[in-house]
PDB file with SEQRES, HELIX, SHEET and CRYST1 records, atoms N, CA, C and O in Angstrom:
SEQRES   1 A   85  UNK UNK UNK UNK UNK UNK UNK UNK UNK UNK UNK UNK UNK          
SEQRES   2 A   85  UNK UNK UNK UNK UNK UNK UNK UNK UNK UNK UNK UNK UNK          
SEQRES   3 A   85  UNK UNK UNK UNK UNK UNK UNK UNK UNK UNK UNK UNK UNK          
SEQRES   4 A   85  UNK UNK UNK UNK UNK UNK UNK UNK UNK UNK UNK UNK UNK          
SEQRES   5 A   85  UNK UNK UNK UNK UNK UNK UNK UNK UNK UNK UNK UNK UNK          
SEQRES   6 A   85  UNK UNK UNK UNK UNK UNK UNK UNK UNK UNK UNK UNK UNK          
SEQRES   7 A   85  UNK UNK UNK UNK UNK UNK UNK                                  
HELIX    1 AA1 UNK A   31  UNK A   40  1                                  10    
HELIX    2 AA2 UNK A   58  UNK A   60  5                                   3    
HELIX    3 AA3 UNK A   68  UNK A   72  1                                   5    
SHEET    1 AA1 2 UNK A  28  UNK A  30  0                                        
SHEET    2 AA1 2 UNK A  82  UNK A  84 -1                                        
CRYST1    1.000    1.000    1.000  90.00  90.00  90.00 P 1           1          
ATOM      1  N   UNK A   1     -29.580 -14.741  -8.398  1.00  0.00           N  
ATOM      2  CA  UNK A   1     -28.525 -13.739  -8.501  1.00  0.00           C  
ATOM      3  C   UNK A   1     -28.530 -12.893  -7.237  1.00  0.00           C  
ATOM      4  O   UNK A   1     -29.574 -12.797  -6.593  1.00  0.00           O  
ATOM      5  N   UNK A   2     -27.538 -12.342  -6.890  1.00  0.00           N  
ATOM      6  CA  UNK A   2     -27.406 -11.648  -5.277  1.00  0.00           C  
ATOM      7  C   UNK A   2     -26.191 -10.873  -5.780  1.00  0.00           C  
ATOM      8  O   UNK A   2     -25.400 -11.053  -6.707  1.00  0.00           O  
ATOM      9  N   UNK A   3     -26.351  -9.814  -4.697  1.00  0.00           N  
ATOM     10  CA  UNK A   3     -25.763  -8.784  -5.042  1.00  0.00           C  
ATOM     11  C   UNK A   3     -24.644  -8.246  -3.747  1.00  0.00           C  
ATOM     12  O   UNK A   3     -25.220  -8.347  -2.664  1.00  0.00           O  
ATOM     13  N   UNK A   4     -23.900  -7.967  -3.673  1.00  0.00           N  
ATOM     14  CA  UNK A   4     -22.959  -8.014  -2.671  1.00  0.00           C  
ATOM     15  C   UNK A   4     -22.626  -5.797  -2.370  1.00  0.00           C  
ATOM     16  O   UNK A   4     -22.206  -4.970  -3.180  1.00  0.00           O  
ATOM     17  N   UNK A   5     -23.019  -5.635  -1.041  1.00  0.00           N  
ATOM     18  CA  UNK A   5     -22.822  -4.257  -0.792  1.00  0.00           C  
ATOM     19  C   UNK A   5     -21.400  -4.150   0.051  1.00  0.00           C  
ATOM     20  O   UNK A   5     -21.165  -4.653   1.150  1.00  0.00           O  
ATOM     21  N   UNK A   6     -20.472  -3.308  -0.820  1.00  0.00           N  
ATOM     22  CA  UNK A   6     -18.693  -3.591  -0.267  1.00  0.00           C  
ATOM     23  C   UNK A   6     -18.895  -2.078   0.560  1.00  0.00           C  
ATOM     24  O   UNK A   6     -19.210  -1.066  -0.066  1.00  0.00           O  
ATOM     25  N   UNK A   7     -18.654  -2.074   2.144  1.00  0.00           N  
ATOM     26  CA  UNK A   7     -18.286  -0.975   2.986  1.00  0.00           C  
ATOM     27  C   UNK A   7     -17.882  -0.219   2.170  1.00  0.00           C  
ATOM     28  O   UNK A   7     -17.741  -0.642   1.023  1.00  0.00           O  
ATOM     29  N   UNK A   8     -17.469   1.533   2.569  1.00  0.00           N  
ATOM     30  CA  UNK A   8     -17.082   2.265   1.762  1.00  0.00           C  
ATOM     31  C   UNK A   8     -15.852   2.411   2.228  1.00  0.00           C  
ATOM     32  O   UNK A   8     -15.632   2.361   3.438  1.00  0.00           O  
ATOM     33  N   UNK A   9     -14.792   2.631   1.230  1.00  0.00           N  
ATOM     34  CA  UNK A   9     -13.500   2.793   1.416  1.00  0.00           C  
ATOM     35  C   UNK A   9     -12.698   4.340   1.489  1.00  0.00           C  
ATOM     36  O   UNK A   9     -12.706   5.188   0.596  1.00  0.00           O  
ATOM     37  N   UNK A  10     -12.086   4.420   2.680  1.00  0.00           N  
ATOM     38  CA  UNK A  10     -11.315   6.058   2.157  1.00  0.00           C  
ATOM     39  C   UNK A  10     -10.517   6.227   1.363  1.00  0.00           C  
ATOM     40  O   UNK A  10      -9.556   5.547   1.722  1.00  0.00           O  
ATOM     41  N   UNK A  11     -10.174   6.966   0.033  1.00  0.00           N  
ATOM     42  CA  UNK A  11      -9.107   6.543  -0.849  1.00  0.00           C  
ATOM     43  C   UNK A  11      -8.506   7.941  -0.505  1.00  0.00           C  
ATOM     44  O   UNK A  11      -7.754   8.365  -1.383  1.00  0.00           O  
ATOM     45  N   UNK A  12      -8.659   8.680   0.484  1.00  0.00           N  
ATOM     46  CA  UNK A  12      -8.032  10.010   0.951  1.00  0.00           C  
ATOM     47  C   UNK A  12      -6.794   9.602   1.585  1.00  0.00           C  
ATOM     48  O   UNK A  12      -7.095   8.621   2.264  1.00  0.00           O  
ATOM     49  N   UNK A  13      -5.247   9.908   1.748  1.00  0.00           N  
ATOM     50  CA  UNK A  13      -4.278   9.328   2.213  1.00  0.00           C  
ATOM     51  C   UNK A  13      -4.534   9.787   3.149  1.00  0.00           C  
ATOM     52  O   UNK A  13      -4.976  10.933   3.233  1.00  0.00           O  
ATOM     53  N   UNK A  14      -4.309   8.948   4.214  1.00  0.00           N  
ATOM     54  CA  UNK A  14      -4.394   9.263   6.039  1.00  0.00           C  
ATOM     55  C   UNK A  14      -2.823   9.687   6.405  1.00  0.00           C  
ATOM     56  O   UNK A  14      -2.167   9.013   7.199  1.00  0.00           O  
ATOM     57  N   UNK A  15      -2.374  10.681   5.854  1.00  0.00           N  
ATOM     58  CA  UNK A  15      -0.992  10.921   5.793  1.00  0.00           C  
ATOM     59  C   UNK A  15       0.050  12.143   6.419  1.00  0.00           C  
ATOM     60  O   UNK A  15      -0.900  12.883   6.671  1.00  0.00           O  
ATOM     61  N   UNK A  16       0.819  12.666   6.712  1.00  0.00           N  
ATOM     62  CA  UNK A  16       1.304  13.937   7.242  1.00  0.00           C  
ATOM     63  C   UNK A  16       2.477  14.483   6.462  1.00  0.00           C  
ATOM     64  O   UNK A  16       3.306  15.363   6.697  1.00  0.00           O  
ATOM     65  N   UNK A  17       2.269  13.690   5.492  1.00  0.00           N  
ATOM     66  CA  UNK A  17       3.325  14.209   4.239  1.00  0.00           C  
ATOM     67  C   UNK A  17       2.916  15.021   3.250  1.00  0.00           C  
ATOM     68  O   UNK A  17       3.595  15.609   2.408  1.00  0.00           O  
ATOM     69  N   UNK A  18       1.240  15.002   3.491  1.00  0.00           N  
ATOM     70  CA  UNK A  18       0.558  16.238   2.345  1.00  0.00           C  
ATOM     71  C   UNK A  18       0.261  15.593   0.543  1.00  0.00           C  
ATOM     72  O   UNK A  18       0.766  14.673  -0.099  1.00  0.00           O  
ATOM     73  N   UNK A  19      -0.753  16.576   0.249  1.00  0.00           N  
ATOM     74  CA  UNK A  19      -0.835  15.842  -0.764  1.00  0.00           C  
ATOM     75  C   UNK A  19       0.098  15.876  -1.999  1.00  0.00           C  
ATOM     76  O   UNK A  19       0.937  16.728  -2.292  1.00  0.00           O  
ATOM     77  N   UNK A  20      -0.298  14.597  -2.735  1.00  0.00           N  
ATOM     78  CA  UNK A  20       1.021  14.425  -4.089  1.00  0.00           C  
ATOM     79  C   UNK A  20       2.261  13.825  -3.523  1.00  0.00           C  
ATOM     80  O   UNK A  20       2.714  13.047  -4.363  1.00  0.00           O  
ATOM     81  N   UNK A  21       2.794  13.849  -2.751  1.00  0.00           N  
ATOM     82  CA  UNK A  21       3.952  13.448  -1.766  1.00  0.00           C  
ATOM     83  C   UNK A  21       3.991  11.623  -1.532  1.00  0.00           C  
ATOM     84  O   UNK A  21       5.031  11.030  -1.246  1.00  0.00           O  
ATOM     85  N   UNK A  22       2.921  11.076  -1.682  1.00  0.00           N  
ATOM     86  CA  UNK A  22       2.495   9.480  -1.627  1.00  0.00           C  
ATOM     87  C   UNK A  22       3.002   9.163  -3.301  1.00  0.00           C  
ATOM     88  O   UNK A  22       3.255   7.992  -3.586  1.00  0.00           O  
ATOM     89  N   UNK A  23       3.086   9.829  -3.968  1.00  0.00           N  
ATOM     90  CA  UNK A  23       3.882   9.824  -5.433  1.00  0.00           C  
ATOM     91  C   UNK A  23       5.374   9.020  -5.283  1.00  0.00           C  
ATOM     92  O   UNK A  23       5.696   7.900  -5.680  1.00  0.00           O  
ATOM     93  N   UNK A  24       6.142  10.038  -4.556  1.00  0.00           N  
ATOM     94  CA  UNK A  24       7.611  10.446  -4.430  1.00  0.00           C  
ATOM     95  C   UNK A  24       7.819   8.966  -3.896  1.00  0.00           C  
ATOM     96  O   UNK A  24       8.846   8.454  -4.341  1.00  0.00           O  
ATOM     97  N   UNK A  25       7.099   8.187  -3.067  1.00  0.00           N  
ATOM     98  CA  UNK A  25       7.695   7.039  -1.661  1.00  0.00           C  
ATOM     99  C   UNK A  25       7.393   5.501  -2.929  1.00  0.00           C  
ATOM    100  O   UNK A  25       6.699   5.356  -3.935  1.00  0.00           O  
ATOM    101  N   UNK A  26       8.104   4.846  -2.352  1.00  0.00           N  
ATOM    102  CA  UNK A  26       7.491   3.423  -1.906  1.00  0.00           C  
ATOM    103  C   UNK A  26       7.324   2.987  -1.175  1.00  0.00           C  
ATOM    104  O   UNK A  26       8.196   2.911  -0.310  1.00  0.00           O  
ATOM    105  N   UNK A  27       6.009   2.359  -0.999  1.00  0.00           N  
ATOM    106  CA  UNK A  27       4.765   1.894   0.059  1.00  0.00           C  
ATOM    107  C   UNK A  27       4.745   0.358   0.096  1.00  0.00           C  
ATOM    108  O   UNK A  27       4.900  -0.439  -0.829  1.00  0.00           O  
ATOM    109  N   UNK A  28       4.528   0.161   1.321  1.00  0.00           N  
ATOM    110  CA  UNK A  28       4.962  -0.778   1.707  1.00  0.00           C  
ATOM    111  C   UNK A  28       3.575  -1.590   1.735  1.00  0.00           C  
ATOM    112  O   UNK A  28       2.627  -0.875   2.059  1.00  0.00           O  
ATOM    113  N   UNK A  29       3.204  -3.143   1.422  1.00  0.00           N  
ATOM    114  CA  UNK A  29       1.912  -3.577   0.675  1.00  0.00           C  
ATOM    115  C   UNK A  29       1.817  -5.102   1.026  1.00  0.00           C  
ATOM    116  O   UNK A  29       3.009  -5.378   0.890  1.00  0.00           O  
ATOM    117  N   UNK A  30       1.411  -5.901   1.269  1.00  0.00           N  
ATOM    118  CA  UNK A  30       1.204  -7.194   0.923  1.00  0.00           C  
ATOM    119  C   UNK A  30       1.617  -7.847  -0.410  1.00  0.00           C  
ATOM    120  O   UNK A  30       0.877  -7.870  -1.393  1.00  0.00           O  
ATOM    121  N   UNK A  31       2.589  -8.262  -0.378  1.00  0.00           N  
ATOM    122  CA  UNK A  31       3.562  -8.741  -1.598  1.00  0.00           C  
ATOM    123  C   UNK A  31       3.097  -9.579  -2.321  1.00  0.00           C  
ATOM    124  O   UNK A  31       3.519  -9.646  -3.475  1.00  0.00           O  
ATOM    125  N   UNK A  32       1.877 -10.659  -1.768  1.00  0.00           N  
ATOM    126  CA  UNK A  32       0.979 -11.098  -3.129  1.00  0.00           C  
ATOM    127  C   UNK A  32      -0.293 -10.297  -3.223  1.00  0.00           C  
ATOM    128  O   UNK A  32      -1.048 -10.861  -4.015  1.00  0.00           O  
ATOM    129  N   UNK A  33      -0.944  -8.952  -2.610  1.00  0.00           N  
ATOM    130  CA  UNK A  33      -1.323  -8.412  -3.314  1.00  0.00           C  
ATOM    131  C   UNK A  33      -0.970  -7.656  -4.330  1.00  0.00           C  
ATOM    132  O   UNK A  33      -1.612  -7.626  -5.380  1.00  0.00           O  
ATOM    133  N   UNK A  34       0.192  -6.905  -4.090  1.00  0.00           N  
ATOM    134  CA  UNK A  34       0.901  -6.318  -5.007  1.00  0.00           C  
ATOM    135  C   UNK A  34       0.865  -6.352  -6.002  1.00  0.00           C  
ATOM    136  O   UNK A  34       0.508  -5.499  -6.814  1.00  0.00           O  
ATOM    137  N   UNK A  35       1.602  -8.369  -6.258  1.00  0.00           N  
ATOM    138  CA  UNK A  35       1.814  -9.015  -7.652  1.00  0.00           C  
ATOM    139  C   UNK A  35       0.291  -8.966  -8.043  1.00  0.00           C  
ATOM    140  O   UNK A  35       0.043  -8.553  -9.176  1.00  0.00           O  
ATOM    141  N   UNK A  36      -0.618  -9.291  -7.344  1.00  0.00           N  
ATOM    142  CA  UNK A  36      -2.280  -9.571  -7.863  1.00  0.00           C  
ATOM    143  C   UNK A  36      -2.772  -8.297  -9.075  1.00  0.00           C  
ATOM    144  O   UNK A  36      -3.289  -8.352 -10.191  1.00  0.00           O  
ATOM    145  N   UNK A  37      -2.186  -6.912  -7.967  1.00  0.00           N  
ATOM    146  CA  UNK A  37      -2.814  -6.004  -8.144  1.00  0.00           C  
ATOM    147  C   UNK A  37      -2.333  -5.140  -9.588  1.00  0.00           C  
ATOM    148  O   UNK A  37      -2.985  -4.230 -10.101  1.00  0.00           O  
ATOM    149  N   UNK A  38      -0.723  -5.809 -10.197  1.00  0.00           N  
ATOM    150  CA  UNK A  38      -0.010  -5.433 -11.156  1.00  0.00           C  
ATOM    151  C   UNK A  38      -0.386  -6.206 -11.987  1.00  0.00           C  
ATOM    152  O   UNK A  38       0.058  -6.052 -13.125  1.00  0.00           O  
ATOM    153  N   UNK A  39      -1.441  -7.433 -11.691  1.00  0.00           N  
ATOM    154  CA  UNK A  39      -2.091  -8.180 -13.238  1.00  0.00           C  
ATOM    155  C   UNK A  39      -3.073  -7.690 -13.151  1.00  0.00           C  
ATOM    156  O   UNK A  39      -3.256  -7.311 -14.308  1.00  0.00           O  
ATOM    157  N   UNK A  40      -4.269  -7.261 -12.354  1.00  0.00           N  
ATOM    158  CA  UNK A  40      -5.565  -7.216 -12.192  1.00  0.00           C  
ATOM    159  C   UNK A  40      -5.970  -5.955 -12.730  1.00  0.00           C  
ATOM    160  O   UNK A  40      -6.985  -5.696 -13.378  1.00  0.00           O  
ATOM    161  N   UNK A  41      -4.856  -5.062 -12.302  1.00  0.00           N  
ATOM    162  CA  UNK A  41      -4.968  -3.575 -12.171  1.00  0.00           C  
ATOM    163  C   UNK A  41      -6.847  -3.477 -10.890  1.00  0.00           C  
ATOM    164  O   UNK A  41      -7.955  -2.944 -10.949  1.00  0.00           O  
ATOM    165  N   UNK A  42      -6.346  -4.055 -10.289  1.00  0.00           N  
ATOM    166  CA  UNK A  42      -7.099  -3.585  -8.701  1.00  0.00           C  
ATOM    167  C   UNK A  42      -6.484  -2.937  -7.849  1.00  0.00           C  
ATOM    168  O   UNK A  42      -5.369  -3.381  -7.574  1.00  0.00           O  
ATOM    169  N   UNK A  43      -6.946  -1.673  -7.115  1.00  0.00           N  
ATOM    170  CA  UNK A  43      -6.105  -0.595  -6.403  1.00  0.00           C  
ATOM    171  C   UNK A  43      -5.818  -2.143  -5.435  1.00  0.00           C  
ATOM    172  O   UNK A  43      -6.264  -3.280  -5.588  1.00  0.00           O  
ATOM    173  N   UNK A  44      -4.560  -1.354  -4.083  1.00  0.00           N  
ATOM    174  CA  UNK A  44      -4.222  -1.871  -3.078  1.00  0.00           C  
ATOM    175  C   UNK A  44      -4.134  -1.018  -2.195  1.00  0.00           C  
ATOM    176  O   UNK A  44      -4.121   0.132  -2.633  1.00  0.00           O  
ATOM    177  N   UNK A  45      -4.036  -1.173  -0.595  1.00  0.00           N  
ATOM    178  CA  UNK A  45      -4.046  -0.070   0.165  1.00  0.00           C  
ATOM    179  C   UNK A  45      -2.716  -0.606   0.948  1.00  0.00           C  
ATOM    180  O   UNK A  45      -2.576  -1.713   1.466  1.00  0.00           O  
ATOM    181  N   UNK A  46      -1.649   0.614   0.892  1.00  0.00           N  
ATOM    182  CA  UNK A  46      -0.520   0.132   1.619  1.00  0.00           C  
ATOM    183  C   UNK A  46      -0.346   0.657   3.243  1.00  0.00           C  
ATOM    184  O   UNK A  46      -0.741   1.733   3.693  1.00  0.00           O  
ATOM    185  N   UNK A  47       0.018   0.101   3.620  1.00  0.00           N  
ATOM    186  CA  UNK A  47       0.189   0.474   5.181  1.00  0.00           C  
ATOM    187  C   UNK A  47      -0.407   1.731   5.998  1.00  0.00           C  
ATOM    188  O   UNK A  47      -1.185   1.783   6.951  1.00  0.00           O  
ATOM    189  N   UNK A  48       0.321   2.809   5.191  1.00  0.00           N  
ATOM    190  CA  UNK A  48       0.045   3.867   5.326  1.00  0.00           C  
ATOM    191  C   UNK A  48      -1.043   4.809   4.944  1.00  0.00           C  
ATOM    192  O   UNK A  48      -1.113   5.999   5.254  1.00  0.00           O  
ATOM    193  N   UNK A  49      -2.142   3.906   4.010  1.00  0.00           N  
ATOM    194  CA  UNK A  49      -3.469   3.939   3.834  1.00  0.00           C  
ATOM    195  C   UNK A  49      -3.516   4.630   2.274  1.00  0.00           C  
ATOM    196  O   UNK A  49      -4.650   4.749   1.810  1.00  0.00           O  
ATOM    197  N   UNK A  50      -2.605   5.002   1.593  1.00  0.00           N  
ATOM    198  CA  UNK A  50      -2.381   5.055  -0.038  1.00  0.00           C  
ATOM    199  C   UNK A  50      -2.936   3.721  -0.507  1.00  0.00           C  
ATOM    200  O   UNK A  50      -2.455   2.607  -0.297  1.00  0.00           O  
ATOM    201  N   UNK A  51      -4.289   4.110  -1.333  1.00  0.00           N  
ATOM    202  CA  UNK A  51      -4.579   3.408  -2.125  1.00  0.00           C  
ATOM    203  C   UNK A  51      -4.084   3.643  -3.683  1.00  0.00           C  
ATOM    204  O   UNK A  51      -3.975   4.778  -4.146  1.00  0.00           O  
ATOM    205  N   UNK A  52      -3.707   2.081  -4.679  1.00  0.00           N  
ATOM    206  CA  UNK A  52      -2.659   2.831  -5.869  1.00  0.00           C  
ATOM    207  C   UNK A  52      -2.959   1.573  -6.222  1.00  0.00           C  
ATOM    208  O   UNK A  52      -3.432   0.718  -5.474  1.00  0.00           O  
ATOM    209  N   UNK A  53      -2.636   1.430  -7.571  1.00  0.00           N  
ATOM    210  CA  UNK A  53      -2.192   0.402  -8.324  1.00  0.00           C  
ATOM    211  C   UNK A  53      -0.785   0.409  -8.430  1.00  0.00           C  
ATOM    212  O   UNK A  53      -0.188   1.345  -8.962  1.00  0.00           O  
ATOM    213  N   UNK A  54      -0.304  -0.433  -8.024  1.00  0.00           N  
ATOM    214  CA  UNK A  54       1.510  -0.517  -8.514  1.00  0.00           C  
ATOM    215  C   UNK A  54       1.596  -0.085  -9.681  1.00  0.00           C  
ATOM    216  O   UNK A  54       0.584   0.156 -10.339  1.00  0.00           O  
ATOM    217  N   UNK A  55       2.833   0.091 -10.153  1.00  0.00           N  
ATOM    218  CA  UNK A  55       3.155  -0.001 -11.765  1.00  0.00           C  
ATOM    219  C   UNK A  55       4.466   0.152 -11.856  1.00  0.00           C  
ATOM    220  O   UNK A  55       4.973  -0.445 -12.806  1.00  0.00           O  
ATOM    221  N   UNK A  56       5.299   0.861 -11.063  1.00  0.00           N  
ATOM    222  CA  UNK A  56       6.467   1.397 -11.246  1.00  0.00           C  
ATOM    223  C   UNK A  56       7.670   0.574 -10.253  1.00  0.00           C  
ATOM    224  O   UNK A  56       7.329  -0.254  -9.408  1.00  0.00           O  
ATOM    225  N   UNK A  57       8.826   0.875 -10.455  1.00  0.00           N  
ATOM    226  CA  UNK A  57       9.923  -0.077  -9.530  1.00  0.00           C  
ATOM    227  C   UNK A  57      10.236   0.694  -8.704  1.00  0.00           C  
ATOM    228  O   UNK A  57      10.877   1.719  -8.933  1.00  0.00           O  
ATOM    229  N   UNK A  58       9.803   0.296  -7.510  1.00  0.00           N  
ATOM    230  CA  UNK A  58       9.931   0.992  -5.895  1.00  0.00           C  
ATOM    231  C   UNK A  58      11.608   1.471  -5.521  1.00  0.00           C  
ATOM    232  O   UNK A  58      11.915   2.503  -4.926  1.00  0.00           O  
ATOM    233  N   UNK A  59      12.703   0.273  -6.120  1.00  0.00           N  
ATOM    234  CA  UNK A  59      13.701   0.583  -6.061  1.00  0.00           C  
ATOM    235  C   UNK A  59      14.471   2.099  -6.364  1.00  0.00           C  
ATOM    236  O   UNK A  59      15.613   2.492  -6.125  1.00  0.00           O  
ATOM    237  N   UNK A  60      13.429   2.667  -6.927  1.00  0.00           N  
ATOM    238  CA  UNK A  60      13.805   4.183  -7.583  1.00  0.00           C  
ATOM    239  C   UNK A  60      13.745   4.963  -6.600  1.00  0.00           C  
ATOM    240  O   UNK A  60      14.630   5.816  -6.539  1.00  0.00           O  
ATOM    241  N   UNK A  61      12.663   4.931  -5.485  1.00  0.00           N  
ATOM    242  CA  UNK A  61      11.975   5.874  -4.750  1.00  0.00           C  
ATOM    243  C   UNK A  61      11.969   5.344  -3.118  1.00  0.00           C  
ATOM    244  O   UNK A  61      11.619   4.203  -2.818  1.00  0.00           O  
ATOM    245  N   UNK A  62      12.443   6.428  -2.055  1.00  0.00           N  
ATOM    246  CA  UNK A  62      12.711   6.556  -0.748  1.00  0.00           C  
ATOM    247  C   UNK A  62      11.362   5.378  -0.348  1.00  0.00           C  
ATOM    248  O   UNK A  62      10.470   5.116  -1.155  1.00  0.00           O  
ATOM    249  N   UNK A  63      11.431   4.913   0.722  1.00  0.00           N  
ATOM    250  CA  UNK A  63      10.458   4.046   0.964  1.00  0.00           C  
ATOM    251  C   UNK A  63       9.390   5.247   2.435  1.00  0.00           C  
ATOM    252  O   UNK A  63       9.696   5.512   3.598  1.00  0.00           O  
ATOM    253  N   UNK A  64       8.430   5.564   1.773  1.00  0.00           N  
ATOM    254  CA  UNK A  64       7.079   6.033   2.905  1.00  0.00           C  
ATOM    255  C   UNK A  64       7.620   6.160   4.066  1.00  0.00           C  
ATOM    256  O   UNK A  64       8.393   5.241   4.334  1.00  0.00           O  
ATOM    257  N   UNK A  65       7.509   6.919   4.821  1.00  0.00           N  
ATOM    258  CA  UNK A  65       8.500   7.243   5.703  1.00  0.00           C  
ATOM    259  C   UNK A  65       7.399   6.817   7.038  1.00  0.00           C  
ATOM    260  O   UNK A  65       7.801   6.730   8.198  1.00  0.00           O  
ATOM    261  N   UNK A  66       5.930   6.571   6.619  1.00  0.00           N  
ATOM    262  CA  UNK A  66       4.923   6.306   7.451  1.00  0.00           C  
ATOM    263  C   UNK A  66       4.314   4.972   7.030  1.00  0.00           C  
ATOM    264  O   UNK A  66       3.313   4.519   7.585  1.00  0.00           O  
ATOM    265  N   UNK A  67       4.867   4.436   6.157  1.00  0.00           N  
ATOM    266  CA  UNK A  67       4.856   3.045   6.058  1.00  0.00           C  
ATOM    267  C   UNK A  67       5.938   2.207   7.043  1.00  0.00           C  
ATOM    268  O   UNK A  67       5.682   1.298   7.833  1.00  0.00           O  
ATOM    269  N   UNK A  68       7.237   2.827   6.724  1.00  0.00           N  
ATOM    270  CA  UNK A  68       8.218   2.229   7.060  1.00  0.00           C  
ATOM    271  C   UNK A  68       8.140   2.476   8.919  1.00  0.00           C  
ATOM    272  O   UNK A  68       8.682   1.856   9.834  1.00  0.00           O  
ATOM    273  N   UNK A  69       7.294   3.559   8.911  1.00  0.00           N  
ATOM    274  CA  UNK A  69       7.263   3.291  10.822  1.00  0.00           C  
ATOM    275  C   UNK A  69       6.124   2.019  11.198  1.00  0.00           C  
ATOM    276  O   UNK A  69       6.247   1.213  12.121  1.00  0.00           O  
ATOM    277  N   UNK A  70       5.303   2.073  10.479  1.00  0.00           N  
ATOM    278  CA  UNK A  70       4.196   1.063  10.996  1.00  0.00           C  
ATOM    279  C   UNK A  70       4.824  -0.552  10.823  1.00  0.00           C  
ATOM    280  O   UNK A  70       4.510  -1.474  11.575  1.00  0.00           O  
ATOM    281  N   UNK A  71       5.725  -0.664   9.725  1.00  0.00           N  
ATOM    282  CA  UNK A  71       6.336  -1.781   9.411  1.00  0.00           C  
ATOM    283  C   UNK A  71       7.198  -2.178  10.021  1.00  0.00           C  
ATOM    284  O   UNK A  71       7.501  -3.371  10.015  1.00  0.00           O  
ATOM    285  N   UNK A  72       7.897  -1.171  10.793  1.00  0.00           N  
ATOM    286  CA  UNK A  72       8.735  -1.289  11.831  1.00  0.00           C  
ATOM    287  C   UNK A  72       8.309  -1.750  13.141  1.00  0.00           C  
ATOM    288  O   UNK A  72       9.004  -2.488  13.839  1.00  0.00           O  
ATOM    289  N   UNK A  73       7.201  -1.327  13.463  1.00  0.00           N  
ATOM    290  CA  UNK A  73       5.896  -1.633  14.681  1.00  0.00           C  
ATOM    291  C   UNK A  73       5.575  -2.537  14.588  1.00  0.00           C  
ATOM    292  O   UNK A  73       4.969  -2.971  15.567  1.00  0.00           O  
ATOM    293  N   UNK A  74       5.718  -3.371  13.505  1.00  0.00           N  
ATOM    294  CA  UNK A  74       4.549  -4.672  13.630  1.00  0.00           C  
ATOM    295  C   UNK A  74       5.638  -5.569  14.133  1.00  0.00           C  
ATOM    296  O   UNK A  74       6.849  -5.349  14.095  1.00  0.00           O  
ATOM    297  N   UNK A  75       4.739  -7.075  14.821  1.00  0.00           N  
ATOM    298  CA  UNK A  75       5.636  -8.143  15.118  1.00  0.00           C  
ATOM    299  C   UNK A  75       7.021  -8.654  14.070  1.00  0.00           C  
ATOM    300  O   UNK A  75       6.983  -8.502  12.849  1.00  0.00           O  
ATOM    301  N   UNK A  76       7.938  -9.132  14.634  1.00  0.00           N  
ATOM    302  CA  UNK A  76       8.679  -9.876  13.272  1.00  0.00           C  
ATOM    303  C   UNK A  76       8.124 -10.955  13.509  1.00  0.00           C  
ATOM    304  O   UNK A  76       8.391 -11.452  12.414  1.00  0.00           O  
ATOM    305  N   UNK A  77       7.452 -11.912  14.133  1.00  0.00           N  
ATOM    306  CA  UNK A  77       6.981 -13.210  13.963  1.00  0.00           C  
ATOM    307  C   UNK A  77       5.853 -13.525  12.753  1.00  0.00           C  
ATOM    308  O   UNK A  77       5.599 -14.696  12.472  1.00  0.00           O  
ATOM    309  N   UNK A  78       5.236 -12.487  12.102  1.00  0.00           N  
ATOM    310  CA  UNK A  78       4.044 -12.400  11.434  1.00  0.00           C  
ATOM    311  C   UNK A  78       3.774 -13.232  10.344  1.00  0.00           C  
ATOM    312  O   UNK A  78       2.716 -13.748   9.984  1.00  0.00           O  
ATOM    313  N   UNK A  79       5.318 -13.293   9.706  1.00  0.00           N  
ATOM    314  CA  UNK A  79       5.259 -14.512   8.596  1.00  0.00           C  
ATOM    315  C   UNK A  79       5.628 -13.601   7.110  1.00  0.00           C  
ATOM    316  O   UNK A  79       5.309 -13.919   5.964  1.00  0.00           O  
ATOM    317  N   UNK A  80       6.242 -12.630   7.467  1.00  0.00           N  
ATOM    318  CA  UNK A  80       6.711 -11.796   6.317  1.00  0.00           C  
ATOM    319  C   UNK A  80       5.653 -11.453   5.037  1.00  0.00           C  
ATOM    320  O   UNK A  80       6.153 -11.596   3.921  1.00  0.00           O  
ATOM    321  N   UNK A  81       4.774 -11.181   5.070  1.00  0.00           N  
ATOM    322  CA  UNK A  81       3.578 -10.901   4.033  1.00  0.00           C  
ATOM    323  C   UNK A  81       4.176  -9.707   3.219  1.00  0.00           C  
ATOM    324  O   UNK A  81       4.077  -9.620   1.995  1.00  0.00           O  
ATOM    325  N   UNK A  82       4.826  -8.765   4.045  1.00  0.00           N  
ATOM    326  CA  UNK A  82       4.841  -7.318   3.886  1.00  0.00           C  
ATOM    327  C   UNK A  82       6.103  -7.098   2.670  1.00  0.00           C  
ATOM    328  O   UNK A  82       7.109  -7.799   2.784  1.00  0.00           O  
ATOM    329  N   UNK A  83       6.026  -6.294   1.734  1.00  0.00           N  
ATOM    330  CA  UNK A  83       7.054  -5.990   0.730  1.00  0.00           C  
ATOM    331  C   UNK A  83       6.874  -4.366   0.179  1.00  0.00           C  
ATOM    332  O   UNK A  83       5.805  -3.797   0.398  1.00  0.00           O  
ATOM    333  N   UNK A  84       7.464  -3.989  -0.208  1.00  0.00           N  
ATOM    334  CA  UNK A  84       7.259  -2.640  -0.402  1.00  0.00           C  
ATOM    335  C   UNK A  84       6.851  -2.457  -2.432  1.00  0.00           C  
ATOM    336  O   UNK A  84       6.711  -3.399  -3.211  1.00  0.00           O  
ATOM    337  N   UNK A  85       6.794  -1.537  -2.637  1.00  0.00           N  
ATOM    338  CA  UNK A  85       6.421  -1.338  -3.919  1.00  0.00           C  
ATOM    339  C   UNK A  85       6.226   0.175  -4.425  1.00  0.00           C  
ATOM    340  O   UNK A  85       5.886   0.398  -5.587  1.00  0.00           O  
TER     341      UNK A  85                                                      
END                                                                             
């Protein structure tokens, strides 16, 4: 039996929108983690460094306004991984 030691993770939002405010957005995520993370209920960390479990329909809510810049930054060649939530 072996035991596996996982780095430590920041679950503090690395954000300039302040706290509670990562509520209001949809965050932009790896689209089969997403789906993973809405059966598993395993947090996910979206772009903008909000760690969350999905649950709710993103369509309701403005999309991260610091997601949507980094998503904007990245290559378009990448292979489309990225989906919001």
């Amino acid at each position: 039996m072996s035991t596996k030691i996982l780095p430590e993770q920041e679950t503090t939002p690395r954000t300039s929108h302040g706290d509670g405010d990562h509520e209001r957005f949809a965050h932009y995520a790896d689209k089969h983690k997403i789906t993973e993370s809405m059966v598993t209920g395993t947090p996910i960390r979206a772009l903008c460094g909000k760690v969350w479990v999905p649950s709710r329909d993103p369509k309701k809510y403005p999309v991260c306004p610091e997601c949507k810049e980094i998503y904007e930054g990245l290559p378009k060649n990448i292979g489309g991984g990225d989906d919001k939530q």
